[in-house]
C-alpha positions as CSV (number, residue, x, y, z in Angstrom):
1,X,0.4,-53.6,-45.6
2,X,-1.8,-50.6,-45.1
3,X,-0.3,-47.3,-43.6
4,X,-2.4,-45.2,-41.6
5,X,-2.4,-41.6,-41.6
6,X,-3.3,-38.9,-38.9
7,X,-3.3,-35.4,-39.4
8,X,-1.8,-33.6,-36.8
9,X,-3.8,-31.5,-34.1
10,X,-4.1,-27.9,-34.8
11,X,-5.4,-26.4,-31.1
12,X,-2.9,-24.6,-29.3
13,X,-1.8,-25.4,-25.5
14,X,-4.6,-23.8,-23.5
15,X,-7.2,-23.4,-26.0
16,X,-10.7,-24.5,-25.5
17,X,-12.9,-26.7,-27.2
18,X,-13.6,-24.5,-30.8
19,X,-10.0,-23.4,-31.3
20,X,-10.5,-19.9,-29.7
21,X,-7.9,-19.5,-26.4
22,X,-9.2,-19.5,-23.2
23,X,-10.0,-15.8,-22.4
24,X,-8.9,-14.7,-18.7
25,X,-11.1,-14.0,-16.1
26,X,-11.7,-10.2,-14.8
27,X,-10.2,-11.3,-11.5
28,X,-7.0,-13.1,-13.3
29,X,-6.8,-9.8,-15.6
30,X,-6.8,-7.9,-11.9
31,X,-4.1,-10.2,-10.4
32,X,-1.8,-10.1,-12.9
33,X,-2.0,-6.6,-14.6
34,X,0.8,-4.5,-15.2
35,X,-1.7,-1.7,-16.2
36,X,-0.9,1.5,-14.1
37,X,-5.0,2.6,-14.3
38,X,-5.4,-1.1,-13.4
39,X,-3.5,-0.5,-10.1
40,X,-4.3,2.8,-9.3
41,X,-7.6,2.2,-9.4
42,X,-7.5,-1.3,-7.1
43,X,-5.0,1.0,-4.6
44,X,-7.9,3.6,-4.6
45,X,-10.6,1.3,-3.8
46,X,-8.3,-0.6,-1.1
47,X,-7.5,2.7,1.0
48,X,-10.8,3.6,0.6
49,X,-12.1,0.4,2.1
50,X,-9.3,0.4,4.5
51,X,-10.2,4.1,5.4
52,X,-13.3,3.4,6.5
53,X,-12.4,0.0,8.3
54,X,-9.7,2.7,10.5
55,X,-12.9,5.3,10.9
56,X,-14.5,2.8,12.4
57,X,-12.1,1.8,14.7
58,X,-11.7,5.1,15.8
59,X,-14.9,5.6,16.7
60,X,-15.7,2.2,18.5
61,X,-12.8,2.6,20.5
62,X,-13.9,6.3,21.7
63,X,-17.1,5.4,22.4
64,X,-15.7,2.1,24.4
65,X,-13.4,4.3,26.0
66,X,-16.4,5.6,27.4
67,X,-16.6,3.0,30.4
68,X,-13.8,2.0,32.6
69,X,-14.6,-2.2,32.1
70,X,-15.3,-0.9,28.0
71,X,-18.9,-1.4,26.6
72,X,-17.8,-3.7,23.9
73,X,-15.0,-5.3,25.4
74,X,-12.8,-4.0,22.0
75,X,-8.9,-4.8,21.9
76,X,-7.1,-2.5,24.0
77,X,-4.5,-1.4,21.1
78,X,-7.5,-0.8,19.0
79,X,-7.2,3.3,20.0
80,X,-3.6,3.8,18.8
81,X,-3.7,1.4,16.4
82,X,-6.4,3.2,14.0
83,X,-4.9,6.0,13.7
84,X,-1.8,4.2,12.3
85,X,-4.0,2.6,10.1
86,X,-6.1,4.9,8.9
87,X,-2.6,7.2,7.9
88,X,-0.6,3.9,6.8
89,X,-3.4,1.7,5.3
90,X,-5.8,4.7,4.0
91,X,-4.4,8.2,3.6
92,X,-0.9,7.7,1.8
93,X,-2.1,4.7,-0.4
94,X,-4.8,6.8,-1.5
95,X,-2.5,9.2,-3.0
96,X,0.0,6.9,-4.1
97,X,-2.7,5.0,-6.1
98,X,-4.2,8.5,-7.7
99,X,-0.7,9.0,-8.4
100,X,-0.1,5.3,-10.1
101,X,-3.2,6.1,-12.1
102,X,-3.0,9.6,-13.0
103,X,0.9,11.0,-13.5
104,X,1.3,8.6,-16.5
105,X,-1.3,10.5,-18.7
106,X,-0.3,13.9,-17.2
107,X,3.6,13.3,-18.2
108,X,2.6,11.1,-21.5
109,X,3.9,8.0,-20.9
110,X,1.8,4.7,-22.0
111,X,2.7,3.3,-18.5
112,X,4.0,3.4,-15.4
113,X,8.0,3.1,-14.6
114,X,8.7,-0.8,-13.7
115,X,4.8,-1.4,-13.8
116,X,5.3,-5.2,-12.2
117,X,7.3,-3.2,-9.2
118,X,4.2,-1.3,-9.0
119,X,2.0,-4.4,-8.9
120,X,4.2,-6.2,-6.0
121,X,4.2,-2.8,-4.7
122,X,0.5,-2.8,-4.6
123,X,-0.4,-6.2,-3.8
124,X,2.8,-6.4,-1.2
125,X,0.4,-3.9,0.4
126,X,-2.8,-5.5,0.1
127,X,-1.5,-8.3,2.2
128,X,0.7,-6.7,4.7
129,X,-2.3,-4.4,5.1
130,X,-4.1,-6.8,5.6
131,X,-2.1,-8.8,8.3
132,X,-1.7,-6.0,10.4
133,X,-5.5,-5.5,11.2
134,X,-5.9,-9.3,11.9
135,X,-3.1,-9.1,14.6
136,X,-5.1,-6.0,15.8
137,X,-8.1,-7.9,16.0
138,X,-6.1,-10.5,17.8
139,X,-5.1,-8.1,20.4
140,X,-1.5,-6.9,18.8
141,X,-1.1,-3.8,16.6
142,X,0.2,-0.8,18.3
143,X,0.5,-1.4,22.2
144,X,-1.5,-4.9,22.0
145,X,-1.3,-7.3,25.3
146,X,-0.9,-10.1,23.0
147,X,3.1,-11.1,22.4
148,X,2.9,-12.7,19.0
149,X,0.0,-10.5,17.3
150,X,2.1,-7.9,18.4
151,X,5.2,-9.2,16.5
152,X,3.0,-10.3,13.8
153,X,1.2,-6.9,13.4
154,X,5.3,-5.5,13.2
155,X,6.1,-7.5,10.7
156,X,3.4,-6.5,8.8
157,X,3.7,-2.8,9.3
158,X,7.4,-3.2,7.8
159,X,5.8,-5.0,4.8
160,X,3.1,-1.7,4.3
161,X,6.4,0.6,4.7
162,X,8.6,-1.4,2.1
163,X,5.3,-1.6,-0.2
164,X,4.7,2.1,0.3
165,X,8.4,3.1,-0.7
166,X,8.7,0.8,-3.9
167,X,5.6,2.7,-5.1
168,X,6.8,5.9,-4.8
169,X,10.3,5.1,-6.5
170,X,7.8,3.9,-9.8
171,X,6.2,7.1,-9.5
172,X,9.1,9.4,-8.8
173,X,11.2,7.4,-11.9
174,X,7.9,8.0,-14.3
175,X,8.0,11.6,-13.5
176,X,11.9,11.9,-14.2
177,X,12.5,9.2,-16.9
178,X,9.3,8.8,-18.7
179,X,8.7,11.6,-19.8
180,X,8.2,12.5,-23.8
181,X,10.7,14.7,-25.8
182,X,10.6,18.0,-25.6
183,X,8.7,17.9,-22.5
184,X,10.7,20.1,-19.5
185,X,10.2,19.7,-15.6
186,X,8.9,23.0,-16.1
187,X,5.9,21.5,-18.2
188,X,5.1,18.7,-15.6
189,X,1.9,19.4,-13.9
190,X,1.3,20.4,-10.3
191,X,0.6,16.9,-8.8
192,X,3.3,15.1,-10.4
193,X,5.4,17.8,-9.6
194,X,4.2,17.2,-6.0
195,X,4.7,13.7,-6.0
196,X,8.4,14.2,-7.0
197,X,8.6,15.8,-3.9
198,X,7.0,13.7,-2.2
199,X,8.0,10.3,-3.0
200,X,11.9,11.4,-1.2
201,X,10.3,12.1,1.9
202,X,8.3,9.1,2.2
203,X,11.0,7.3,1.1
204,X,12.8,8.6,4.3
205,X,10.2,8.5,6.5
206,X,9.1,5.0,6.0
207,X,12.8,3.5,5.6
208,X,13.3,5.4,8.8
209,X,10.0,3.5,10.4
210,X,11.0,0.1,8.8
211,X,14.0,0.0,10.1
212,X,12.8,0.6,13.9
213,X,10.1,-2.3,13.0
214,X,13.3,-4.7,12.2
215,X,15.2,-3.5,14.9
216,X,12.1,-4.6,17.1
217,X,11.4,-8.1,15.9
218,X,15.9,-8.3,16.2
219,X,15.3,-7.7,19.8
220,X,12.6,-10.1,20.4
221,X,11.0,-7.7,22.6
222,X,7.8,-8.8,24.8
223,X,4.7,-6.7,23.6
224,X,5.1,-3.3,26.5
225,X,8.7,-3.3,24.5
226,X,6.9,-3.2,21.2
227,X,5.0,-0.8,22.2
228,X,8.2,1.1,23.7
229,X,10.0,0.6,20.3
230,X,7.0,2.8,18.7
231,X,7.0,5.8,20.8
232,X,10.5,6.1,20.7
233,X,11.6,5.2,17.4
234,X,8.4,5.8,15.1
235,X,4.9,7.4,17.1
236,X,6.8,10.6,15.3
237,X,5.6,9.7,11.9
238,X,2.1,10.4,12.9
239,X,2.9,14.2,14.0
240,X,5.1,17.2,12.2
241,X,6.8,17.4,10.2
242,X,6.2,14.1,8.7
243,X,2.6,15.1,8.2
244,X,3.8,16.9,5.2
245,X,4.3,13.6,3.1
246,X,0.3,13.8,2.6
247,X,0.0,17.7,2.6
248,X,2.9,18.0,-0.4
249,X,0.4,15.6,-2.9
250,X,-2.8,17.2,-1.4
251,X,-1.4,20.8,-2.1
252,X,-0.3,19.3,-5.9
253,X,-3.8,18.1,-6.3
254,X,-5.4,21.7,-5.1
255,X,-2.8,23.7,-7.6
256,X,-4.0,21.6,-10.7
């Protein structure tokens, strides 16, 4: 009787064809990095993309304003909508993702505090971003005729706000936690100094906002009571002295 032998494969699980491992692609690396230059620098280029997209929107919606019956025919929550976005979606992520990138290195620690918060933080923003200018292009957003864009566009405002805050916790924690021994809060530079500050007051301000945006979609409200729930209960984000959550990291930025 003859026995028959086999030797036992030696690739690994997920290896190709030559024994080396499959090597992730740049946009897999992207999607699940932990890496706080990683993130900063996909927060930058977002707000920078979503600055521009609000810009826009600004100025088509002046320059349909021009006409009574509108020259482009342009949602008519597309004026008070950009505004929100281009503070929301562009100015604050801006400085919360130079902040993700930068206050690391300037307090010495290898990364950022809970650096998979600060990826759901960034990518929670990505998509509620996101959402929110599809349900202004749909006729919702801020004051939009259209009942469940509107509701849609609310929901994800409170998604950019929650986003927003859990960033600024990482940020505030690698500031206070994080740093090395030795190293005093007198010896912090200007910016992450500034972000410390900040990152309390955005806290407050967007729970404040968030919690107006749940109380709306509670109520059920048609979309003039959307609409209503802003100007009472949030329009005073966009004025001072909430204006000072981006004037605190600008002023850090100026001082270093």
């Amino acid at each position: 009787m003859a026995l028959t032998q086999t030797r036992p494969s030696t690739e690994q699980p997920g290896s190709v064809s030559g024994g080396d491992p499959a090597a992730p692609s740049g946009f897999e690396e992207v999607i699940g990095s932990g890496d706080h230059v990683v993130l900063g620098r996909v927060f930058i280029g977002f707000s920078f993309f979503y600055l521009a997209l609000s810009a826009l929107g600004l100025l088509l919606a002046g320059i349909d304003g021009l006409s009574d019956d509108g020259i482009f025919g342009l949602p008519v929550a597309l004026w008070s909508s950009a505004p929100v976005a281009f503070v929301l979606l562009g100015a604050v992520p801006l400085l919360l993702g130079l902040a993700i990138h930068v206050v690391p290195s300037q307090v010495g620690s290898p990364s950022i505090a809970f650096p998979r918060a600060a990826a759901l933080s960034l990518w929670g923003w990505v998509v509620s971003s996101g959402i929110f200018l599809v349900g202004v292009a749909l006729d919702g957003g801020i004051g939009g005729e259209d009942l469940e864009s509107s509701r849609l566009s609310s929901v994800a405002l409170g998604g950019v706000l929650v986003s927003l805050s859990l960033g600024a916790v990482c940020v505030a924690t690698t500031v206070l936690s994080h740093r090395p021994l030795g190293m005093g809060l007198s010896k912090v530079p200007f910016f992450s100094w500034s972000m410390l500050v900040a990152a309390p007051v955005w806290i407050m301000t967007f729970g404040s906002m968030a919690a107006h945006v749940f109380l709306g979609r509670i109520s059920l409200a048609d979309a003039p009571g959307l609409l209503e729930r802003w100007v009472d209960g949030m329009a005073w984000s966009m004025r001072v002295p909430s204006i000072y959550m981006v004037a605190i990291p600008a002023l850090g930025i100026a001082a270093d």
